[in-house]
N, C-alpha and C positions, 0 to 999 in steps of 0.2 A: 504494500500500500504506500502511497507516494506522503510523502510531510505532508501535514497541514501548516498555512500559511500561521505566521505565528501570533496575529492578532485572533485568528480563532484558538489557537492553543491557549492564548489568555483567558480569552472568554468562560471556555472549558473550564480551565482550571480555577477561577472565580466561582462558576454555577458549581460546581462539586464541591466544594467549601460550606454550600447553605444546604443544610438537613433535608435529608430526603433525595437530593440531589446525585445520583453516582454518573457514571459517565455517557452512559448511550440517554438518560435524561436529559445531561448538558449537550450533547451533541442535539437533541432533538431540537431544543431550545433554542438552539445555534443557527441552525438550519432555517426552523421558523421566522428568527428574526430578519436573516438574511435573502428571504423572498418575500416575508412581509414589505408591505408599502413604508418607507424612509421614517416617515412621523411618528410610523408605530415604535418601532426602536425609540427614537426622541422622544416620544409620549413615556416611554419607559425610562429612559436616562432621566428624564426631569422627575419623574414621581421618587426615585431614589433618593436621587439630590435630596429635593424639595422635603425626604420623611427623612433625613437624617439633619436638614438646616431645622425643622420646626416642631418635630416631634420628639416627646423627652419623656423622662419617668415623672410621676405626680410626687412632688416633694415628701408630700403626707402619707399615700400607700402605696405609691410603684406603677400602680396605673398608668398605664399612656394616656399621653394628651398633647394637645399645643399651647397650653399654660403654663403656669407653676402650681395648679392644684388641679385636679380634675374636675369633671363636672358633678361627678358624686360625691367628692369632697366639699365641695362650693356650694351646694348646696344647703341654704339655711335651714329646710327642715331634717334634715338627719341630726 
């Protein structure tokens, strides 16, 4: 079998990193994204971004959110 170009080797070896993930998974992934239509990929690079710039644990129980307390904790009737 011939090399893979080595920006898909990275990809690969990223998607295998995240649970669940082994390799004919990251290849599939791989694949999709590179006949998928351009935006879709983009659509996906920015939801990453975008959940690791704004999304964080709830100070008070670990909960995600994009606050500093979550909405179950902000809540005055609890």
């Amino acid at each position: 079998m011939a090399p893979l170009p080595k920006a898909f080797e990275a990809l690969l070896h990223e998607l295998t990193r995240l649970p669940g993930i082994g390799r004919r998974g990251a290849e599939r992934i791989a694949i999709h994204l590179l006949e998928a239509p351009p935006e879709q990929a983009g659509a996906l690079a920015e939801a990453l971004a975008r959940l690791r710039r704004e999304v964080r644990a709830c100070e008070r129980c670990g909960n995600w959110t994009d606050a500093e307390r979550c909405a179950i904790c902000r809540d005055p009737g609890r």
